[in-house]
KEPADREN-354459 format. One record per residue: x, y, z of N, C-alpha, C, CB in turn. Coordinates in nm, 2 decimals. Glycine has a CB too. Layout:
% KEPADREN-354459
REC; X; Y; Z; X; Y; Z; X; Y; Z; X; Y; Z
...
END
This chain:
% KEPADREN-354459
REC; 10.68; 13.22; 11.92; 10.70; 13.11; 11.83; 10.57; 13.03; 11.80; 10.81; 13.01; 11.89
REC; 10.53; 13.02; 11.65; 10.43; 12.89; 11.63; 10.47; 12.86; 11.56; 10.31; 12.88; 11.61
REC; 10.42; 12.68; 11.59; 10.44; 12.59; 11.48; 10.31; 12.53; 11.39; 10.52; 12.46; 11.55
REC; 10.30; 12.50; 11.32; 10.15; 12.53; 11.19; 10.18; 12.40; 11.12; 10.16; 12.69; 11.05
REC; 10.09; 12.26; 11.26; 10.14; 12.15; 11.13; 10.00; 12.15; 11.02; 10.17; 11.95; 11.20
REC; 10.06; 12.07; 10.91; 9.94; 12.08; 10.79; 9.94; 11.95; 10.73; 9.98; 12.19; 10.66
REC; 9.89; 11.87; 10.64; 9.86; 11.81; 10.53; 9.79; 11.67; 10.55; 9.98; 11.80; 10.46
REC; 9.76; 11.71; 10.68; 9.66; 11.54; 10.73; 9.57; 11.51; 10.63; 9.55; 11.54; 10.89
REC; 9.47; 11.43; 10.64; 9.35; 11.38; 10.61; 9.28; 11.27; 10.59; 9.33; 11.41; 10.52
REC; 9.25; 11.17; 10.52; 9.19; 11.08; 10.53; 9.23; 11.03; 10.42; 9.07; 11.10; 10.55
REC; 9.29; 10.90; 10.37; 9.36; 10.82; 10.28; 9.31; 10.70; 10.28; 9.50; 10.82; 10.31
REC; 9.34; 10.61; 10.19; 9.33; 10.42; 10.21; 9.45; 10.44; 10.24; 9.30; 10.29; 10.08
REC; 9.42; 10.27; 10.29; 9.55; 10.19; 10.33; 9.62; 10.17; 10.21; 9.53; 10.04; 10.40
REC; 9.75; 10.22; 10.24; 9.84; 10.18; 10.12; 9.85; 10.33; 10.07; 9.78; 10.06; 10.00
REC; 9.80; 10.42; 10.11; 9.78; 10.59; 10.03; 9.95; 10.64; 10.13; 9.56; 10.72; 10.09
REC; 9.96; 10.75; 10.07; 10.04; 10.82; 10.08; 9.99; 10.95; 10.17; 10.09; 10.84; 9.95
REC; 10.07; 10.99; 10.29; 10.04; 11.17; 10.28; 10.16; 11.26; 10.34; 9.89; 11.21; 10.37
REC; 10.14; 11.37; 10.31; 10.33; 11.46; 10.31; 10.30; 11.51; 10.42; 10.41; 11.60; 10.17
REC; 10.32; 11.53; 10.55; 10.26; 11.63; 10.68; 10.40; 11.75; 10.64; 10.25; 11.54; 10.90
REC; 10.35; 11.91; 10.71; 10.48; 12.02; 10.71; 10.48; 12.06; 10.86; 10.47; 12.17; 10.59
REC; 10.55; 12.08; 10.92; 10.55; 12.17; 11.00; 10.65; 12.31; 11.00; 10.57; 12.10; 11.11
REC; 10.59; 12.41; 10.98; 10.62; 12.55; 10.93; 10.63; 12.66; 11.08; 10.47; 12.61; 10.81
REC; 10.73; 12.68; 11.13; 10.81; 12.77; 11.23; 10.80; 12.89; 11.21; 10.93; 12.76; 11.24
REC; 10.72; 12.98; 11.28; 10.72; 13.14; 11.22; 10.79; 13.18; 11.38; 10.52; 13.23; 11.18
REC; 10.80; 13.29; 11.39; 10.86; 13.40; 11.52; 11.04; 13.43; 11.49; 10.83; 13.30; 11.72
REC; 11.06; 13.48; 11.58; 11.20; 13.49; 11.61; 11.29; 13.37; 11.61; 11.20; 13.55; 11.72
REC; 11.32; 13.33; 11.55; 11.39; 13.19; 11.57; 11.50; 13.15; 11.51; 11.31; 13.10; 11.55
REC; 11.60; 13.06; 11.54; 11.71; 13.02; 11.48; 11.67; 12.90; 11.46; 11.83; 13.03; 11.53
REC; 11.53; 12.83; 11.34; 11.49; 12.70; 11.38; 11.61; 12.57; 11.33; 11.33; 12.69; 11.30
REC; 11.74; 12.61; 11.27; 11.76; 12.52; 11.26; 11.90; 12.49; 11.34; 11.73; 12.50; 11.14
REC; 11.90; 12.50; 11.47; 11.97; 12.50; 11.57; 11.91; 12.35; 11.68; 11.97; 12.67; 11.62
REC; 11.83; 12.30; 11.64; 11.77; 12.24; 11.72; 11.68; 12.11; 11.69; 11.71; 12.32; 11.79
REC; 11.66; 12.01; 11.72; 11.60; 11.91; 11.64; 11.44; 11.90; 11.62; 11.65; 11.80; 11.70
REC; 11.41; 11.86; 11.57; 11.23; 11.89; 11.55; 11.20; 11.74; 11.54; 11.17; 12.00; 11.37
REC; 11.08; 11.71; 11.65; 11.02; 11.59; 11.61; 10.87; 11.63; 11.57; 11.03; 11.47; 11.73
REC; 10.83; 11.46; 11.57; 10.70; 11.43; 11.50; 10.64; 11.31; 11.59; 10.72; 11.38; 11.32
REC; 10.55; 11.41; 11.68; 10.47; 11.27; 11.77; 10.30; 11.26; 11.73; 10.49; 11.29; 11.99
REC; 10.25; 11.16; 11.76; 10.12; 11.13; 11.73; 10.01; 11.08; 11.84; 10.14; 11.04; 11.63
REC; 9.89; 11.09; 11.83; 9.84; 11.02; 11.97; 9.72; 10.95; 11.88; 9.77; 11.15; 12.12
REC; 9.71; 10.84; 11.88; 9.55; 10.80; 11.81; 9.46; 10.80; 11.95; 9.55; 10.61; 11.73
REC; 9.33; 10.83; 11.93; 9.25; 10.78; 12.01; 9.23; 10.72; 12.15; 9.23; 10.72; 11.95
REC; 9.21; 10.76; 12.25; 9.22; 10.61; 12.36; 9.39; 10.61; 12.38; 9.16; 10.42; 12.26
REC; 9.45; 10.68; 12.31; 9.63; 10.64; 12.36; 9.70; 10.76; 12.39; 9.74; 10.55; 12.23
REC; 9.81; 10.71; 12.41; 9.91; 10.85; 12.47; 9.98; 10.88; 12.38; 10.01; 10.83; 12.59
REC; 10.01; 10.94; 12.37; 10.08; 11.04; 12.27; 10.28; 10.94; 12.24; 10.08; 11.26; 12.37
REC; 10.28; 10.95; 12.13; 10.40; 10.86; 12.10; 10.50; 10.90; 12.00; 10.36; 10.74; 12.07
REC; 10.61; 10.89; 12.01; 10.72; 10.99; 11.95; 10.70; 10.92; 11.81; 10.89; 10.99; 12.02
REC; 10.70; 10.97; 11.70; 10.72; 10.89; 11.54; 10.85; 10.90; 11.48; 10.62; 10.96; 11.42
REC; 10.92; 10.99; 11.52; 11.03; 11.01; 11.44; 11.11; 11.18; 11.46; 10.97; 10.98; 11.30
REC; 11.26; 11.17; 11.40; 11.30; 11.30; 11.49; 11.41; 11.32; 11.37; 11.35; 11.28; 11.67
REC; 11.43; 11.46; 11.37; 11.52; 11.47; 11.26; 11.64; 11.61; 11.36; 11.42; 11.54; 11.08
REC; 11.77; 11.59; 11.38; 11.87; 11.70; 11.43; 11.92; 11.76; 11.36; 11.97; 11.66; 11.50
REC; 11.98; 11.90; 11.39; 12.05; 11.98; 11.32; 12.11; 12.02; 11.22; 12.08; 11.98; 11.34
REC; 12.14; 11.85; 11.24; 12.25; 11.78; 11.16; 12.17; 11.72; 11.04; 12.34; 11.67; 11.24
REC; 12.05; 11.71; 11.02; 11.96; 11.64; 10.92; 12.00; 11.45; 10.98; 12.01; 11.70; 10.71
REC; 12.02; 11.39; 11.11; 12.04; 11.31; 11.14; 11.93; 11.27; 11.16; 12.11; 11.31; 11.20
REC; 11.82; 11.13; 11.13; 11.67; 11.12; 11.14; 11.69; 11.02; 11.20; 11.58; 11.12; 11.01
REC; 11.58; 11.00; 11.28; 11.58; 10.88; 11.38; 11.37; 10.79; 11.35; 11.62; 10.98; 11.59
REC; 11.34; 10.68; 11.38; 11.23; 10.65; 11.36; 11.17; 10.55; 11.46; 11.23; 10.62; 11.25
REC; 11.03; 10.56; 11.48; 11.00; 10.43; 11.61; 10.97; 10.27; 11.48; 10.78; 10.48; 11.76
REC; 10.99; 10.20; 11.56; 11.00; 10.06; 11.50; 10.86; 10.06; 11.39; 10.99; 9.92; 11.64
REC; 10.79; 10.09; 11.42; 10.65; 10.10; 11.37; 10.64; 10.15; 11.25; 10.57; 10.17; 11.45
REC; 10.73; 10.20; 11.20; 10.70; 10.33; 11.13; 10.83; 10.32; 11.01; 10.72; 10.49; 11.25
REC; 10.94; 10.27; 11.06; 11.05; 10.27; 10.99; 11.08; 10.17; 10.84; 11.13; 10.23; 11.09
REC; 11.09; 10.26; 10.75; 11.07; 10.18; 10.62; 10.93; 10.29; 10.56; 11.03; 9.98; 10.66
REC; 10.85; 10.33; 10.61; 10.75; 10.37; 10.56; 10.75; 10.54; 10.56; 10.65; 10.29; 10.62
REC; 10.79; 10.54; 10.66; 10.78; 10.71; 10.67; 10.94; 10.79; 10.64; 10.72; 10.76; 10.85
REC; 10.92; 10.91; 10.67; 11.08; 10.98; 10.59; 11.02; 11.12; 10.62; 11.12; 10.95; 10.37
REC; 11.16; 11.15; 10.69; 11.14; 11.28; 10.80; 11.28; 11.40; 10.72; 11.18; 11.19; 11.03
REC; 11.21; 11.50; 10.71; 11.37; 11.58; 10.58; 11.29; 11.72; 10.66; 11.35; 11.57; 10.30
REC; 11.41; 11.84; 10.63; 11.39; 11.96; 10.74; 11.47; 12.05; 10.60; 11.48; 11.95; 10.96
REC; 11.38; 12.17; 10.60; 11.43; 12.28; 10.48; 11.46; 12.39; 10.63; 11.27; 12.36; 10.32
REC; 11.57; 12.45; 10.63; 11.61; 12.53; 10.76; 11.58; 12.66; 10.67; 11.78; 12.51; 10.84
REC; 11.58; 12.66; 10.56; 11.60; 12.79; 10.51; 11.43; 12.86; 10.48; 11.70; 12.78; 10.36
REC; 11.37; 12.72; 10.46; 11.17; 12.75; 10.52; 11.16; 12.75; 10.64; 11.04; 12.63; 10.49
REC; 11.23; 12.73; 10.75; 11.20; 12.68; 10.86; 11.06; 12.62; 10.86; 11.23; 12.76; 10.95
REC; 11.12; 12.48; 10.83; 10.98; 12.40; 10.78; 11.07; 12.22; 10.79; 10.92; 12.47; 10.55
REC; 11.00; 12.15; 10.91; 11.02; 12.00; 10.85; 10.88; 11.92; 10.77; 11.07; 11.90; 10.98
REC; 10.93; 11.81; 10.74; 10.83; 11.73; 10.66; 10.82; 11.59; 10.72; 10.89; 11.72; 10.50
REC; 10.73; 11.56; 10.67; 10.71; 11.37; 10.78; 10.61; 11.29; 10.63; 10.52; 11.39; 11.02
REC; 10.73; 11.23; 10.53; 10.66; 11.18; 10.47; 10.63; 11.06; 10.48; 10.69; 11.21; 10.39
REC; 10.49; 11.04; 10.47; 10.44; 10.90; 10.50; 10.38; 10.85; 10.39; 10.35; 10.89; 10.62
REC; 10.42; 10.69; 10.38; 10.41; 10.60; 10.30; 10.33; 10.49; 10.30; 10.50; 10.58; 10.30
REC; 10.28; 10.43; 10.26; 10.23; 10.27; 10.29; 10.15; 10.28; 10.43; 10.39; 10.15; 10.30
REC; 10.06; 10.35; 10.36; 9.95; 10.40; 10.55; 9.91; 10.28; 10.57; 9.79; 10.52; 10.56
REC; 9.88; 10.29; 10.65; 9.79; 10.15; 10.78; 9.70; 10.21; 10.84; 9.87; 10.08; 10.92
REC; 9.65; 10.20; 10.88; 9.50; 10.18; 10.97; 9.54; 10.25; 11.12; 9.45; 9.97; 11.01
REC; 9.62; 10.15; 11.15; 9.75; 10.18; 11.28; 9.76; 10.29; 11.24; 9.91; 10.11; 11.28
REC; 9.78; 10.38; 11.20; 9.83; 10.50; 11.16; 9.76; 10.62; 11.20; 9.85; 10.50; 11.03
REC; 9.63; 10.61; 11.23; 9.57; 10.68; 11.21; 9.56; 10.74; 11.38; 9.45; 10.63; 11.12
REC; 9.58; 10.87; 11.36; 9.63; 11.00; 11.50; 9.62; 11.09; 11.44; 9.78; 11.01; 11.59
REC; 9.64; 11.17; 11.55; 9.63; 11.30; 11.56; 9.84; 11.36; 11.55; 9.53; 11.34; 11.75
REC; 9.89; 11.40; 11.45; 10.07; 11.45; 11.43; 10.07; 11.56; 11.49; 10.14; 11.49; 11.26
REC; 10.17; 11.59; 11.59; 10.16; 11.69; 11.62; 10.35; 11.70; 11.62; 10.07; 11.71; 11.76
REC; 10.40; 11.82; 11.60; 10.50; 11.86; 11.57; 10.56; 11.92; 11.67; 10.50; 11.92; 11.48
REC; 10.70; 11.91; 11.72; 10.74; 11.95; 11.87; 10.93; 12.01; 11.83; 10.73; 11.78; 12.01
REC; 10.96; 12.14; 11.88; 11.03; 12.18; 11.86; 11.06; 12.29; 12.00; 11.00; 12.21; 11.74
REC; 11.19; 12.27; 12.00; 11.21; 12.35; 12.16; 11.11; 12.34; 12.26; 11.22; 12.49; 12.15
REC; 11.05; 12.24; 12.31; 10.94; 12.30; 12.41; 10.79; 12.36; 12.33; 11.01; 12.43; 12.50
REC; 10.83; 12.37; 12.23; 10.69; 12.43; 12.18; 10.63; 12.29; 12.07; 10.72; 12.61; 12.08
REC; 10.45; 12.32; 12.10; 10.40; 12.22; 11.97; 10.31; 12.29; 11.89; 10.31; 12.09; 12.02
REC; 10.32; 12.20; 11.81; 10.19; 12.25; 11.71; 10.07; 12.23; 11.71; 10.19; 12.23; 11.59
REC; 9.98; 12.31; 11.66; 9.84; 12.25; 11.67; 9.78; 12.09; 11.63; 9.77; 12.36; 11.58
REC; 9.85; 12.03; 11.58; 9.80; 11.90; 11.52; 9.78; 11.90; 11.38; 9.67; 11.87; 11.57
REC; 9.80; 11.79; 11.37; 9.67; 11.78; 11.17; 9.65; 11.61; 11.20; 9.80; 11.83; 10.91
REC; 9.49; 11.59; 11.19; 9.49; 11.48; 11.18; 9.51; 11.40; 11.07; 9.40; 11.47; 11.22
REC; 9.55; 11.29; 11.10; 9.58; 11.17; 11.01; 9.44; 11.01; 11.00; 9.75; 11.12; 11.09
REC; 9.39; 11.02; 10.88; 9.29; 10.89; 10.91; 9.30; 10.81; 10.82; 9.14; 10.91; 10.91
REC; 9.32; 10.69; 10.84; 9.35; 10.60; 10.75; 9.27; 10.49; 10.74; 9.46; 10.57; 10.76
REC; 9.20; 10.51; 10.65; 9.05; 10.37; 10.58; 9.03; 10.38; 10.52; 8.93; 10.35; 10.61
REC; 8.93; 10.26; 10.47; 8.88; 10.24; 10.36; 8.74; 10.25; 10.31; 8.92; 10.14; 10.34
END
């Protein structure tokens, strides 16, 4: 199983950016819930948001209102759209599915 997150980069505050995380191997990826954690700098790694089976989405306080978490089962592919960046924002997304993660895509947010 790998997971292949993508679409980080470097934005202003207030910019927009769409992250994917894309599931290749043997898999029934949409049997199971897929999150979206982040680590900035200096910190520990922290859950952003989580989307189940069920397309039921969940979000940390920080984040809610701004970001928007949607899963294509038939790409086996979720999405982590983020909105109204901050500064705060800025980490390393890493995508977590059954026990497995993805490589990262960084996220930088300045001006």
């Amino acid at each position: 199983v790998q997971l292949q997150a993508s679409g980080g980069g470097l934005v202003q505050p207030g910019g927009s950016l769409r992250l994917s995380c894309a599931a290749s191997g043997s898999i029934v990826f949409s049997i199971s819930a897929v999150h979206w954690y982040r680590q900035a700098p200096g910190k520990r790694r922290e859950l952003v948001s989580g989307i189940t089976s069920g397309g039921t989405a969940n979000y940390a306080d920080s984040v809610k209102g701004r970001f928007t978490i949607s899963r294509d089962n038939a790409k086996n592919t979720v999405y982590l759209q983020m909105n109204s960046l901050k500064p705060e924002d800025t980490a390393v997304y890493y995508c977590h599915w059954q026990g497995y993660w993805g490589q990262g895509t960084l996220v930088t947010v300045s001006s």
